[in-house]
HTML snippet that shows the backbone in 3Dmol.js (N, CA, C, O; Angstrom):
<script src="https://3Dmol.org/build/3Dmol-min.js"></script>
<div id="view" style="width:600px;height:400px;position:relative"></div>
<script>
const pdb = `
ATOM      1  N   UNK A   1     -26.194  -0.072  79.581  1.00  0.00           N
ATOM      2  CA  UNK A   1     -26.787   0.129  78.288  1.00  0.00           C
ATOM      3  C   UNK A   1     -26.423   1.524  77.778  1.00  0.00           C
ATOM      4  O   UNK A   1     -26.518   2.576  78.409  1.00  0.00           O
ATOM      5  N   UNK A   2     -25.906   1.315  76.287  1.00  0.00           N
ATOM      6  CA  UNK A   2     -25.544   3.378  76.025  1.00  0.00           C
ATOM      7  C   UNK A   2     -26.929   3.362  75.115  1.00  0.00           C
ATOM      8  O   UNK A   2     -27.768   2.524  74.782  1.00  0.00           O
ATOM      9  N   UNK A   3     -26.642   4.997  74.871  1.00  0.00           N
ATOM     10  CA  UNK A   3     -27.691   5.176  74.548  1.00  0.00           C
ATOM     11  C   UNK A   3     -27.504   5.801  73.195  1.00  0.00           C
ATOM     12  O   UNK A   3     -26.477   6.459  73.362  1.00  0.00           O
ATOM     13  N   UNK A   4     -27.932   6.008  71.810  1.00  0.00           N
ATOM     14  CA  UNK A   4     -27.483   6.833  70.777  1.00  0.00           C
ATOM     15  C   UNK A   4     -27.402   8.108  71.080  1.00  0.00           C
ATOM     16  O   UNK A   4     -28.020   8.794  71.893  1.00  0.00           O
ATOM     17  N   UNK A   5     -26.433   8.380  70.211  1.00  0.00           N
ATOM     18  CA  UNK A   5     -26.022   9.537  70.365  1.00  0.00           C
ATOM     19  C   UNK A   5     -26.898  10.181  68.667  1.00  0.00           C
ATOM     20  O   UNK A   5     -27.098   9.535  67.639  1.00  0.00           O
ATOM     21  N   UNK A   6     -27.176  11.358  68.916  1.00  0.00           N
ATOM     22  CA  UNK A   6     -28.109  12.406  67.792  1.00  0.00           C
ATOM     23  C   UNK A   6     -27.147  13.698  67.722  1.00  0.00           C
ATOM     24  O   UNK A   6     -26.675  14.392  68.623  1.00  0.00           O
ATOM     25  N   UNK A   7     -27.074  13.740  66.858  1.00  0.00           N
ATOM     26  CA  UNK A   7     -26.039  15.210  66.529  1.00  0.00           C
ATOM     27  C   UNK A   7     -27.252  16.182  66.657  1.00  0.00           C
ATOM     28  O   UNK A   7     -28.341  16.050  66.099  1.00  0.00           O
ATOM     29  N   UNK A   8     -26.792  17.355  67.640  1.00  0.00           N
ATOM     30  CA  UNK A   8     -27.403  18.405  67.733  1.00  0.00           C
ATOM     31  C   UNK A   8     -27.932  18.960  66.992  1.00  0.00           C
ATOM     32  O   UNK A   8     -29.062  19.427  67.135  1.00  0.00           O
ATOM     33  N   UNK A   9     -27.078  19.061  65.797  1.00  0.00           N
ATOM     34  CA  UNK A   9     -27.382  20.087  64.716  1.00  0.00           C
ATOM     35  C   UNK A   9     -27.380  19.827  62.999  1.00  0.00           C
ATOM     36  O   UNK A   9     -26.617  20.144  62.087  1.00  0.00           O
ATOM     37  N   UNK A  10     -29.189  18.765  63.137  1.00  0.00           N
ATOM     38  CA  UNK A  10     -29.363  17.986  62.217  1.00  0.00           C
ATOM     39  C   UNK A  10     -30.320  18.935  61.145  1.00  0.00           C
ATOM     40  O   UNK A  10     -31.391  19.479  61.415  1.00  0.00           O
ATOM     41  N   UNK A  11     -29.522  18.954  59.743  1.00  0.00           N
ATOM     42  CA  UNK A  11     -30.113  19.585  59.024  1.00  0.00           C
ATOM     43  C   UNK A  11     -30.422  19.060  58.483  1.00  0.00           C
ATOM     44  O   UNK A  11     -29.761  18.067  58.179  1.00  0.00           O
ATOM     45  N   UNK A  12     -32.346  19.421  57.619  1.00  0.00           N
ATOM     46  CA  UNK A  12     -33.105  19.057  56.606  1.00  0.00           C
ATOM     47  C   UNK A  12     -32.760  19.223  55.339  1.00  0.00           C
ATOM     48  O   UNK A  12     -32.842  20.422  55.074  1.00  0.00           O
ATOM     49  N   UNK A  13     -32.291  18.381  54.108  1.00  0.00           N
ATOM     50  CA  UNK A  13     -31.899  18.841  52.669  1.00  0.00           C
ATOM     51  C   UNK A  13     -32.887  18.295  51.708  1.00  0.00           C
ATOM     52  O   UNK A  13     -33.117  17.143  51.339  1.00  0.00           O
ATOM     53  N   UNK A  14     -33.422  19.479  51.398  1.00  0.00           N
ATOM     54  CA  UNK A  14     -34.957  19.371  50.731  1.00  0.00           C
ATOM     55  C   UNK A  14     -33.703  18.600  49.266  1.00  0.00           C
ATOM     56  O   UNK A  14     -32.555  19.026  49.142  1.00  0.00           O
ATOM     57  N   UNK A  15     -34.330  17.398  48.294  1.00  0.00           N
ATOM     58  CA  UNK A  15     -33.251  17.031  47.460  1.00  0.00           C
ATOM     59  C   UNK A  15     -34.191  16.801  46.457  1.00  0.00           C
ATOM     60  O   UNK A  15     -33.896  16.267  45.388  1.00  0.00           O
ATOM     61  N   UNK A  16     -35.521  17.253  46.810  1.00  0.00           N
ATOM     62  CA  UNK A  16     -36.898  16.703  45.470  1.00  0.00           C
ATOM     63  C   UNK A  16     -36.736  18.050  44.459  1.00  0.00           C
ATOM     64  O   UNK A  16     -36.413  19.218  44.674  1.00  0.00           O
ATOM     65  N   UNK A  17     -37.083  17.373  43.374  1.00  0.00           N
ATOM     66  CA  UNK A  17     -37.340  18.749  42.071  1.00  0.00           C
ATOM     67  C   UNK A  17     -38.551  19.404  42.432  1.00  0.00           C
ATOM     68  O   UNK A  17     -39.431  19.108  43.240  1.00  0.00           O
ATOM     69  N   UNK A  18     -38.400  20.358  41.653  1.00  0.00           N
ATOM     70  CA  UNK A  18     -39.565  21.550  41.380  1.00  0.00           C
ATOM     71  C   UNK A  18     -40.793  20.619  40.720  1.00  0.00           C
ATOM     72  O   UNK A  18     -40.766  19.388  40.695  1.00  0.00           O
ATOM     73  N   UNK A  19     -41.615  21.253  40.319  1.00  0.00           N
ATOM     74  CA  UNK A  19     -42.458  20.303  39.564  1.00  0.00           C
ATOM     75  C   UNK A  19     -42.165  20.575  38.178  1.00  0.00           C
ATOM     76  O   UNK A  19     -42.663  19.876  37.296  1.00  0.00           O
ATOM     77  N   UNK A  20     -41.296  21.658  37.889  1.00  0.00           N
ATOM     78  CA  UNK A  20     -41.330  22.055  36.630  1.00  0.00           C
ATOM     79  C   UNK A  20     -39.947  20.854  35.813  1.00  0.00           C
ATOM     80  O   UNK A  20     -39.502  21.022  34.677  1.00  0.00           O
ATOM     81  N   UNK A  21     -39.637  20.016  36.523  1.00  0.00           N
ATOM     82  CA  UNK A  21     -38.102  18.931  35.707  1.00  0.00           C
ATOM     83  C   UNK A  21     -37.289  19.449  36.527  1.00  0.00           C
ATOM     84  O   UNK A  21     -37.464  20.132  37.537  1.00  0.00           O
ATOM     85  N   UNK A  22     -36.288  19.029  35.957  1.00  0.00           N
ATOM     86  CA  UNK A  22     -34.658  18.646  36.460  1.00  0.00           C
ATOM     87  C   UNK A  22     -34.642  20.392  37.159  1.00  0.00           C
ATOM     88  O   UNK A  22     -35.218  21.440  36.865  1.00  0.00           O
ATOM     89  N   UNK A  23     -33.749  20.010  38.097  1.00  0.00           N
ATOM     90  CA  UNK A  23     -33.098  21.678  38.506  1.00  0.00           C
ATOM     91  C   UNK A  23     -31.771  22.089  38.038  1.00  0.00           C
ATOM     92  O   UNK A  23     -31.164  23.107  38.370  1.00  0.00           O
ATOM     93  N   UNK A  24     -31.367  21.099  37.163  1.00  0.00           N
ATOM     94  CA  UNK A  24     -29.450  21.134  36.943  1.00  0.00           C
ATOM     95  C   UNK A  24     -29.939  22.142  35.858  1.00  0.00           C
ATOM     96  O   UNK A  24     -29.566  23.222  36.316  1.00  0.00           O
ATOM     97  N   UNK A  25     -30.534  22.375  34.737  1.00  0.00           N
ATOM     98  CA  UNK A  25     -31.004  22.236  34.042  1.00  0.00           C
ATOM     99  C   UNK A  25     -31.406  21.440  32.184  1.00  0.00           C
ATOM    100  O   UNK A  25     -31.818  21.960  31.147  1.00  0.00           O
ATOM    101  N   UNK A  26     -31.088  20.261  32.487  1.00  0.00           N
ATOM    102  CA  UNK A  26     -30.938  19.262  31.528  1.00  0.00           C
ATOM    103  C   UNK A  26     -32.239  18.723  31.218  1.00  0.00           C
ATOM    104  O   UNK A  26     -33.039  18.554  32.138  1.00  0.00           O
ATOM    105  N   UNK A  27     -32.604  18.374  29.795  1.00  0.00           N
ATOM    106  CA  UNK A  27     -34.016  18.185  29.728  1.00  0.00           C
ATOM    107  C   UNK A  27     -34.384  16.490  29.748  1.00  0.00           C
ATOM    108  O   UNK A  27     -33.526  15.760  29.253  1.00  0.00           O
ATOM    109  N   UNK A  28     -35.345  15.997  30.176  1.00  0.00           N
ATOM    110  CA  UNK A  28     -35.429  14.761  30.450  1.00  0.00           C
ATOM    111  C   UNK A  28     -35.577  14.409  28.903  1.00  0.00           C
ATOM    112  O   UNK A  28     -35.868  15.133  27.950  1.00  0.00           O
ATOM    113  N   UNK A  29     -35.204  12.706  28.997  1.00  0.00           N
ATOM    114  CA  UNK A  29     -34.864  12.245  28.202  1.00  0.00           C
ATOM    115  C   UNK A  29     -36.180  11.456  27.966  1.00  0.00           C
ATOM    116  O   UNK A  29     -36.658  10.639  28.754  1.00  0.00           O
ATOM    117  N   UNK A  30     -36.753  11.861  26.629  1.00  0.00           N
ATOM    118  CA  UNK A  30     -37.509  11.291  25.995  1.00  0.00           C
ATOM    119  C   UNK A  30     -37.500   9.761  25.212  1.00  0.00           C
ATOM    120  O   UNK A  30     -36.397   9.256  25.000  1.00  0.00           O
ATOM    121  N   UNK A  31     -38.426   9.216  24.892  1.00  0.00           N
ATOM    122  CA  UNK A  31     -38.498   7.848  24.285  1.00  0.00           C
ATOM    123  C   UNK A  31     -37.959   7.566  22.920  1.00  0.00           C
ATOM    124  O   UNK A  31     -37.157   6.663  22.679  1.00  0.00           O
ATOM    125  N   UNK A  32     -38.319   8.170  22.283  1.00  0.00           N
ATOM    126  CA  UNK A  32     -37.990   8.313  20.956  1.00  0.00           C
ATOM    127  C   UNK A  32     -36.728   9.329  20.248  1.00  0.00           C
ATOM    128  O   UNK A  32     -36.615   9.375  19.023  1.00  0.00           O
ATOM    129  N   UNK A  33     -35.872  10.070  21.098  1.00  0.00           N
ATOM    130  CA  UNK A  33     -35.472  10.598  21.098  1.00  0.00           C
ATOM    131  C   UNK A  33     -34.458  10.420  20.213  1.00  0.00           C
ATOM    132  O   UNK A  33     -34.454  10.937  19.096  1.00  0.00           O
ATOM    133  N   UNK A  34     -33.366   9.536  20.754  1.00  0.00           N
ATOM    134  CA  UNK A  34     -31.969   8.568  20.725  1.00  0.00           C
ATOM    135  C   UNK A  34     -32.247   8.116  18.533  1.00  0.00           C
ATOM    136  O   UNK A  34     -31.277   8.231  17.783  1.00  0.00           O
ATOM    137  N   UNK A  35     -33.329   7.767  18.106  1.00  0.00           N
ATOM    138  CA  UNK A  35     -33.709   7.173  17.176  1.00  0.00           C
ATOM    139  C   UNK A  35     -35.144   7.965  16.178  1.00  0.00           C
ATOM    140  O   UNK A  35     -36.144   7.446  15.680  1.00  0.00           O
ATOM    141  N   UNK A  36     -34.708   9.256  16.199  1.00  0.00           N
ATOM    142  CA  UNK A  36     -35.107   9.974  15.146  1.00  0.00           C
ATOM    143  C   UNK A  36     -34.572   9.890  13.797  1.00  0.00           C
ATOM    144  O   UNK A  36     -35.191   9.514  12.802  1.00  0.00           O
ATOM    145  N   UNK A  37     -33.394  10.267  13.857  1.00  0.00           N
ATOM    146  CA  UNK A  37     -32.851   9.999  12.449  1.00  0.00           C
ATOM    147  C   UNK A  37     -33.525   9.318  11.530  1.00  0.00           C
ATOM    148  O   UNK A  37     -34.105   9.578  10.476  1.00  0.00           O
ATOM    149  N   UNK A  38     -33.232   8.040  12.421  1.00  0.00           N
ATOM    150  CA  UNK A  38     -33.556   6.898  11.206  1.00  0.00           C
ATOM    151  C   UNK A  38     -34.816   6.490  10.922  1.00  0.00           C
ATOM    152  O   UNK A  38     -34.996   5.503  10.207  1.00  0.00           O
ATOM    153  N   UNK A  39     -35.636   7.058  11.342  1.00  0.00           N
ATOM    154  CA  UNK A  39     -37.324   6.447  10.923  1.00  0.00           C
ATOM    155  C   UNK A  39     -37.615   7.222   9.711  1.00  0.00           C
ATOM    156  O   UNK A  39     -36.898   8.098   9.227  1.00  0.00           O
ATOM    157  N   UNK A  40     -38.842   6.769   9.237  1.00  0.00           N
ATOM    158  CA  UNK A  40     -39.021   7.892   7.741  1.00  0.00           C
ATOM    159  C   UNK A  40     -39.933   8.731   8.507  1.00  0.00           C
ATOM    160  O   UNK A  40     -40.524   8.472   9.556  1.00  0.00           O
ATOM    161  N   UNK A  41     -39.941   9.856   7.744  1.00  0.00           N
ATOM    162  CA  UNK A  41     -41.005  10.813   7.873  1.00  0.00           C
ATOM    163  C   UNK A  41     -41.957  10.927   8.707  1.00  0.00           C
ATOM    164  O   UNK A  41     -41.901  11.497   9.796  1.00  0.00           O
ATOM    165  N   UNK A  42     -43.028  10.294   8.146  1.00  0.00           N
ATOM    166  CA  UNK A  42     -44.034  10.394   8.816  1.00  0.00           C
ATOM    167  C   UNK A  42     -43.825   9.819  10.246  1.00  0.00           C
ATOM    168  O   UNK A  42     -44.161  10.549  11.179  1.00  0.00           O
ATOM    169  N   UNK A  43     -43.384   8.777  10.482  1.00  0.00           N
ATOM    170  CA  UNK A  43     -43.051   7.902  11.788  1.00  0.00           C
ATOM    171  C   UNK A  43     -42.301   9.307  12.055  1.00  0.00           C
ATOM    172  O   UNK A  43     -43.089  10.248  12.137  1.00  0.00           O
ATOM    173  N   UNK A  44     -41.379   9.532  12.158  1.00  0.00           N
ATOM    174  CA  UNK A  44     -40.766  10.675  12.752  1.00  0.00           C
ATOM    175  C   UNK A  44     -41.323  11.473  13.259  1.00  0.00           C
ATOM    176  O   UNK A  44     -40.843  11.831  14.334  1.00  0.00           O
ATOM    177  N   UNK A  45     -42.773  12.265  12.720  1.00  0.00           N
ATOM    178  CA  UNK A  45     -43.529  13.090  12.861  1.00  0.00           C
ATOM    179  C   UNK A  45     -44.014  12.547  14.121  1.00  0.00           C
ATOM    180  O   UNK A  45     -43.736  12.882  15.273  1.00  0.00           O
ATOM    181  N   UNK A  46     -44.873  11.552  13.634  1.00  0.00           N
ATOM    182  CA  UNK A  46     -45.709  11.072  15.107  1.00  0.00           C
ATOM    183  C   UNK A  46     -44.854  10.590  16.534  1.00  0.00           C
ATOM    184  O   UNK A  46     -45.222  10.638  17.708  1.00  0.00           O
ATOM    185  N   UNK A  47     -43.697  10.157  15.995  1.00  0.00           N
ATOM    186  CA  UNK A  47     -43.151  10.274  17.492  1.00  0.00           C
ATOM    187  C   UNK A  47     -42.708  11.572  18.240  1.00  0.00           C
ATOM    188  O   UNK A  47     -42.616  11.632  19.466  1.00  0.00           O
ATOM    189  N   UNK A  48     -42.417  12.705  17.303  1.00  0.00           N
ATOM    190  CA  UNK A  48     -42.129  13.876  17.764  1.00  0.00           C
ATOM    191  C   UNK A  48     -43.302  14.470  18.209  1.00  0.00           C
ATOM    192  O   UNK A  48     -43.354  15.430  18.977  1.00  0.00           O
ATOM    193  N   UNK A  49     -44.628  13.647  17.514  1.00  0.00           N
ATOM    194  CA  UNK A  49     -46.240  14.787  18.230  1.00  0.00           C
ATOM    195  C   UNK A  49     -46.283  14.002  19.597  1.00  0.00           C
ATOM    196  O   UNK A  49     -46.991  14.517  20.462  1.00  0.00           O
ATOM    197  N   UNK A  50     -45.714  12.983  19.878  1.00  0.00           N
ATOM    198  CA  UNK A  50     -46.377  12.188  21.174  1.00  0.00           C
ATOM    199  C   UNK A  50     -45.526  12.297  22.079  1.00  0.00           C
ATOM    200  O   UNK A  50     -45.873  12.089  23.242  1.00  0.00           O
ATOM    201  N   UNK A  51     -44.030  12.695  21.728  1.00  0.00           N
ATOM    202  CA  UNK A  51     -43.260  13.184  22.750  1.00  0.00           C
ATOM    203  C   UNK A  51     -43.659  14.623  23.383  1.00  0.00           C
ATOM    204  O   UNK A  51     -43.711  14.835  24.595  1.00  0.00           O
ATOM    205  N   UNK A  52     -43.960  15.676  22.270  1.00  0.00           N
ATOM    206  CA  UNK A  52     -44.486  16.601  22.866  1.00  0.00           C
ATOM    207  C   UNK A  52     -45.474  16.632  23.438  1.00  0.00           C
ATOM    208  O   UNK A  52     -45.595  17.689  24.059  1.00  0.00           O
ATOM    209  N   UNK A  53     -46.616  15.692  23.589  1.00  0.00           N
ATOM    210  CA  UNK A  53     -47.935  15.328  23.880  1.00  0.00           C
ATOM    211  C   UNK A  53     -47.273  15.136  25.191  1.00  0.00           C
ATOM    212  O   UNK A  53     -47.575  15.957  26.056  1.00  0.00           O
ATOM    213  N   UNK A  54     -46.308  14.076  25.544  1.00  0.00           N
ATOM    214  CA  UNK A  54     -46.008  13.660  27.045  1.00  0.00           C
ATOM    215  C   UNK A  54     -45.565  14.868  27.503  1.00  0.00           C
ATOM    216  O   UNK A  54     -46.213  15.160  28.508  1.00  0.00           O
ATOM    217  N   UNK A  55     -44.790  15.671  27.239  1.00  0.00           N
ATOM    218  CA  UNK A  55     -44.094  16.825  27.792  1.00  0.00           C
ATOM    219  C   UNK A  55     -45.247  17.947  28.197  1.00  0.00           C
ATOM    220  O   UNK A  55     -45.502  18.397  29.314  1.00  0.00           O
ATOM    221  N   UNK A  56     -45.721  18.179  27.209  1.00  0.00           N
ATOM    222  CA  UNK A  56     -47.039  19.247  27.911  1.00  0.00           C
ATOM    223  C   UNK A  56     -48.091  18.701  29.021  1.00  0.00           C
ATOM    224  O   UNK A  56     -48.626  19.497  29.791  1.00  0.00           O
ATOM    225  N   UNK A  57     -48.361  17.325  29.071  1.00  0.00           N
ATOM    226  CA  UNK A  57     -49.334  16.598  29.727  1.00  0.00           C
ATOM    227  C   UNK A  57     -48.050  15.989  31.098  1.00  0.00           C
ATOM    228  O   UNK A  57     -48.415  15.294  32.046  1.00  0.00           O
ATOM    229  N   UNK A  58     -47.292  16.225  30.991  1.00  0.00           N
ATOM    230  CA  UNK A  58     -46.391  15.798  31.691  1.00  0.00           C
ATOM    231  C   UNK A  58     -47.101  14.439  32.098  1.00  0.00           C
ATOM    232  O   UNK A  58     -47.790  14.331  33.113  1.00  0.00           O
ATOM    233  N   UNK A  59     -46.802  13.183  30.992  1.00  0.00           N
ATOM    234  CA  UNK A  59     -46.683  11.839  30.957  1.00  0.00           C
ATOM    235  C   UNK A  59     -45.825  11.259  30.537  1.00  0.00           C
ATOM    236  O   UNK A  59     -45.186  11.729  29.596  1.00  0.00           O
ATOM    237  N   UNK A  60     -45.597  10.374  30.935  1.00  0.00           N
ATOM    238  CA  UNK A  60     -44.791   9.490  31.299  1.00  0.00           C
ATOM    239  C   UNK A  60     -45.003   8.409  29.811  1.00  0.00           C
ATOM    240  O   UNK A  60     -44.522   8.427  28.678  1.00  0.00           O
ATOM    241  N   UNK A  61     -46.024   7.479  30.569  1.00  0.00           N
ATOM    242  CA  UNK A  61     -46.814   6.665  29.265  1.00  0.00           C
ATOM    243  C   UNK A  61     -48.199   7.325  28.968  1.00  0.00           C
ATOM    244  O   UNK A  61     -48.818   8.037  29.758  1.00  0.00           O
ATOM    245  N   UNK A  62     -48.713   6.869  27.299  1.00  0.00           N
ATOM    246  CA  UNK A  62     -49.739   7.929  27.184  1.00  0.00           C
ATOM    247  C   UNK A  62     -50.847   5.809  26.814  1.00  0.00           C
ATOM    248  O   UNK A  62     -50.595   4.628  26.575  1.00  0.00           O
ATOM    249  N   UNK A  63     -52.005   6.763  27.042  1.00  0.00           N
ATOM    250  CA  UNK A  63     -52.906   5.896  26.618  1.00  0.00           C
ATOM    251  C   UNK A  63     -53.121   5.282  25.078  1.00  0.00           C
ATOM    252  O   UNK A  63     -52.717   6.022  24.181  1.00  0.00           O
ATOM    253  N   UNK A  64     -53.654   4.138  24.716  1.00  0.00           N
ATOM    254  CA  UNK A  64     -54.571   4.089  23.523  1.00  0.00           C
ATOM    255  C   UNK A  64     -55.093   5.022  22.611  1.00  0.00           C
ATOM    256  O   UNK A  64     -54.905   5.093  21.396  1.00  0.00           O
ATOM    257  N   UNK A  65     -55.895   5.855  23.483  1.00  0.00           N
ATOM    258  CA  UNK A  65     -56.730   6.977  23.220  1.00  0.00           C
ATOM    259  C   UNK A  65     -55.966   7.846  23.156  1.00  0.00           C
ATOM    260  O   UNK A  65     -55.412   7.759  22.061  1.00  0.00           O
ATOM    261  N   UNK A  66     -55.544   8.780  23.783  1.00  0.00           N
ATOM    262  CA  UNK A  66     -54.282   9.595  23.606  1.00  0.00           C
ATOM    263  C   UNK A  66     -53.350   9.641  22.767  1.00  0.00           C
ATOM    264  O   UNK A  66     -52.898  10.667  22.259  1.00  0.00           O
ATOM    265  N   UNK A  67     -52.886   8.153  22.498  1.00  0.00           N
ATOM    266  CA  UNK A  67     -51.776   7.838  20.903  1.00  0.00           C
ATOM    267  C   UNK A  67     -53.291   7.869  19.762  1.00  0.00           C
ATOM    268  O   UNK A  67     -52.967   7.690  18.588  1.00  0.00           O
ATOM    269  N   UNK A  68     -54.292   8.000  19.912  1.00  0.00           N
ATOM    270  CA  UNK A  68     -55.323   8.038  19.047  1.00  0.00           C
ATOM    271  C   UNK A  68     -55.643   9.848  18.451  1.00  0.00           C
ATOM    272  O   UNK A  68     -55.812  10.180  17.277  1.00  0.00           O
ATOM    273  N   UNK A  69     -55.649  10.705  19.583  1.00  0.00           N
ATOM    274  CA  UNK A  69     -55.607  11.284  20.075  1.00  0.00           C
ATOM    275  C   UNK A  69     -54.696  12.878  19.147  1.00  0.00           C
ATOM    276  O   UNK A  69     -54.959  13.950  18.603  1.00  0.00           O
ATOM    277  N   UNK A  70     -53.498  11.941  19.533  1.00  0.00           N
ATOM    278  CA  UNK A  70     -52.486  12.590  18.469  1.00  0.00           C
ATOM    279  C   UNK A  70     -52.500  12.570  17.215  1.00  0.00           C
ATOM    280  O   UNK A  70     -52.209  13.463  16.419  1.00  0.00           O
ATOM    281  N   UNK A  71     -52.925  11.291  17.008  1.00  0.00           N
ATOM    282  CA  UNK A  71     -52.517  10.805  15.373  1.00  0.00           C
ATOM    283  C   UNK A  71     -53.879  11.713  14.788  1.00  0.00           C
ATOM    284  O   UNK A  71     -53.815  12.158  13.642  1.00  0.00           O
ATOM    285  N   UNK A  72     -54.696  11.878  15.348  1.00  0.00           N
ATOM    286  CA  UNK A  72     -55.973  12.700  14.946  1.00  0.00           C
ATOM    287  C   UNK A  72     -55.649  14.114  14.949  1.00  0.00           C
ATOM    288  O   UNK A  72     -56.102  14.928  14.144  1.00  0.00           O
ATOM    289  N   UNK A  73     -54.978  14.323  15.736  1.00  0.00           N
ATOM    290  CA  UNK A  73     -54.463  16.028  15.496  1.00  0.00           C
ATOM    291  C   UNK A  73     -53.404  15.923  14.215  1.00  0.00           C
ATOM    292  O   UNK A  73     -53.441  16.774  13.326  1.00  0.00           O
ATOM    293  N   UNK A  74     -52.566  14.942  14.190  1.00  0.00           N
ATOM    294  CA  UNK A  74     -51.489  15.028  12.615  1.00  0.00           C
ATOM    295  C   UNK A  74     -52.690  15.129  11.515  1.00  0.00           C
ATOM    296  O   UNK A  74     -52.337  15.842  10.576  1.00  0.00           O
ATOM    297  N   UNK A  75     -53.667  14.747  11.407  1.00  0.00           N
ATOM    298  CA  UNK A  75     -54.331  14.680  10.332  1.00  0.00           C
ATOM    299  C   UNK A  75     -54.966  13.201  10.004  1.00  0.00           C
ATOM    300  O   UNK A  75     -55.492  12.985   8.912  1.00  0.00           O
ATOM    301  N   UNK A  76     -54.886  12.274  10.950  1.00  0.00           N
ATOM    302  CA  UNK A  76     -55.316  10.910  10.533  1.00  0.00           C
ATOM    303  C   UNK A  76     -56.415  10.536  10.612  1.00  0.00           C
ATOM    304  O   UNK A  76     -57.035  10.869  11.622  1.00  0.00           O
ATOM    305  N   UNK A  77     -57.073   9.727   9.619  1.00  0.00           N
ATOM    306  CA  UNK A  77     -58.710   9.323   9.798  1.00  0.00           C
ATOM    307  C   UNK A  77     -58.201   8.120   8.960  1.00  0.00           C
ATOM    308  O   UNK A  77     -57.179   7.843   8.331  1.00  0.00           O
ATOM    309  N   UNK A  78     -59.580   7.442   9.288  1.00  0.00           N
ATOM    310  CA  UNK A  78     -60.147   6.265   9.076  1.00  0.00           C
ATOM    311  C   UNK A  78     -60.600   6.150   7.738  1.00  0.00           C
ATOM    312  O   UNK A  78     -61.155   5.118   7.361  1.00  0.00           O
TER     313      UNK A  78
END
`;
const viewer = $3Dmol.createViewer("view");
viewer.addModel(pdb, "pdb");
viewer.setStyle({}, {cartoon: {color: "spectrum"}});
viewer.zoomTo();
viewer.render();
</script>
């Protein structure tokens, strides 16, 4: 029976990010990003408040409340 063989001189390569994003330094790619142009205005606005909303909250997807949240900080009521 052989037995494996282990290389002596096995190094650890830490390969996870910082918590702060990418380490290359390239900025992650947002949702709405690709398709600013073409929305009007206001839509434009609110996707640019909820992208920044994810970026400071560092989320991913945002809630109900949260897309509520925002639209209440642009100025929106009922």
């Amino acid at each position: 029976m052989q037995q494996a063989t282990v290389p002596e001189s096995t190094t650890f390569l830490d390969r996870r990010q910082a918590i702060g994003g990418r380490t290359d330094g390239t900025v992650e790619r947002r949702q709405f990003l690709a398709s600013h142009s073409s929305l009007r205005p206001e839509v434009k606005e609110l996707a640019e408040a909820v992208d920044q909303y994810k970026l400071v909250h560092r989320r991913r997807f945002i809630t109900y409340e949260e897309l509520f949240n925002v639209m209440a900080a642009l100025g929106y009521h009922k």
